[in-house]
C-alpha positions, 0 to 999 in steps of 0.5 A: 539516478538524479531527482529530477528522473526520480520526480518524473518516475514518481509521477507516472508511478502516482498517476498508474495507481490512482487509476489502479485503485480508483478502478472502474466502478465505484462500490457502495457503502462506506467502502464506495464513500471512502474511495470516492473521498481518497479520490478527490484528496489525492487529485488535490495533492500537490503534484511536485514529488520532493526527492525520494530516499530508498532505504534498500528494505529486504522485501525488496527482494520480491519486486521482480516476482511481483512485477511478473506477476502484475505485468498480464492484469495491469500492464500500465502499473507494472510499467511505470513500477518497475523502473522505480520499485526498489527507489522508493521509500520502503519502511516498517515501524512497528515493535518486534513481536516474539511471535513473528520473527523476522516480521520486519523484514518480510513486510514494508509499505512505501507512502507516497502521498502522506505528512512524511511522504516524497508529496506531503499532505495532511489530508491523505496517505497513500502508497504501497504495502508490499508483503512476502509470501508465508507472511503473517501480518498479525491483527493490528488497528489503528485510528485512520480509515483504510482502504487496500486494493490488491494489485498481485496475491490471493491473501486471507484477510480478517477484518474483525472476526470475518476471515476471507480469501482475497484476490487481485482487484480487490477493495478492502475496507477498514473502518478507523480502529477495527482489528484486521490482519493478513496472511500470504500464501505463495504468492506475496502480496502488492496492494495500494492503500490510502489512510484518511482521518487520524494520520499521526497516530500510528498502527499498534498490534491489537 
C-alpha cells in the first residue's frame, strides 16, 4: 500500500480515537484535568502523518479478536482500525524479565503522536497498547503522566497498591512515577494512551 493511502488510513484512524478517548463526559480531578490538557495537545499536533514503518510484532496476531470484539461498543474506531491495525508501528522496548518469559512478544504499543512517532510532537504521545490475554504486564513506572482508555478487555489493573477490575470505556489515570501494572484474562486488552510532561525517559520495571 503507498504512503499516501497509509497517511489517509492514519488520519481517519487519529481522528476515531480522539473521539474514543476524549469520550462524552469529562471526569474530574486530575484524571479530568489531564484529558482535557491531552486533548488540546493532540488537536494541536500537526496533522501530516509521515510514513508508517510496520514491524509485524507477534501480537498482531490478536487484532482480529480485538476488532471483533470493538466492532458492536465502537463501530466508528474498529472501522477505521481495522484496515491499518497490523501497519502501524508496533513495538517493545523494555528488558527481558526471567519471570515474564515470552513478555515480549505478548504485549506492544503503536505511538501514533509522540517524538518518534509517524506525526511527531514534543509535547504529547499517543497511541495504542495492545496486550494478549493470560498477560501480565508486571509493576513499572515511569516519569510522564499517563492516562489509558480502554476500547476492548476487562484486565485487573493496580495502581500503586489498589487493584481493580477494569472494563471497556474506562479512564485510567497514572500520575508521573506511580507503579501500576495490568493483567488480562481471556480476553486481550486494546487501550488508547497518552503520555504528557517527561516523554524521552523511558518506562523502567519498578
Amino acid at each position: 500500500m503507498t504512503d499516501i493511502a497509509h497517511s489517509a488510513q492514519l488520519t481517519a484512524l487519529l481522528a476515531a480515537l480522539r473521539r474514543a478517548f476524549v469520550g462524552e463526559a469529562r471526569p474530574e480531578g486530575a484524571a479530568g484535568d489531564e484529558l482535557h490538557r491531552v486533548a488540546k495537545l493532540i488537536a494541536a499536533a500537526d496533522e501530516q502523518p509521515g510514513p508508517l514503518r510496520p514491524t509485524s510484532h507477534p501480537v498482531t496476531a490478536h487484532l482480529p479478536e480485538v476488532l471483533a470484539r470493538a466492532e458492536p461498543r465502537v463501530p466508528e474506531l474498529a472501522a477505521a482500525l481495522r484496515p491499518i491495525a497490523s501497519a502501524l508501528p508496533w513495538r517493545y522496548g523494555y528488558a527481558p524479565r526471567a519471570d515474564a518469559p515470552g513478555l515480549e512478544s505478548a504485549m506492544a504499543w503503536a505511538e501514533l503522536i509522540g517524538p518518534l512517532a509517524p506525526i511527531v510532537s514534543t509535547k504529547v504521545c499517543f497511541g495504542l497498547t495492545l496486550i494478549g490475554p493470560h498477560s501480565f504486564y508486571p509493576p513499572h513506572r515511569h516519569p510522564a503522566v499517563e492516562l489509558y482508555r480502554i476500547v476492548v478487555g476487562e484486565p485487573l489493573w493496580t495502581v500503586a497498591t489498589s487493584t481493580s477490575p477494569q472494563n471497556p470505556g474506562a479512564l485510567i489515570f497514572h500520575d508521573r512515577d506511580v507503579v501500576h501494572a495490568m493483567r488480562t484474562g481471556a480476553a486481550p486488552l486494546l487501550a488508547i494512551y497518552s503520555w504528557t510532561g517527561d516523554l524521552n525517559t523511558a518506562s523502567v520495571w519498578a
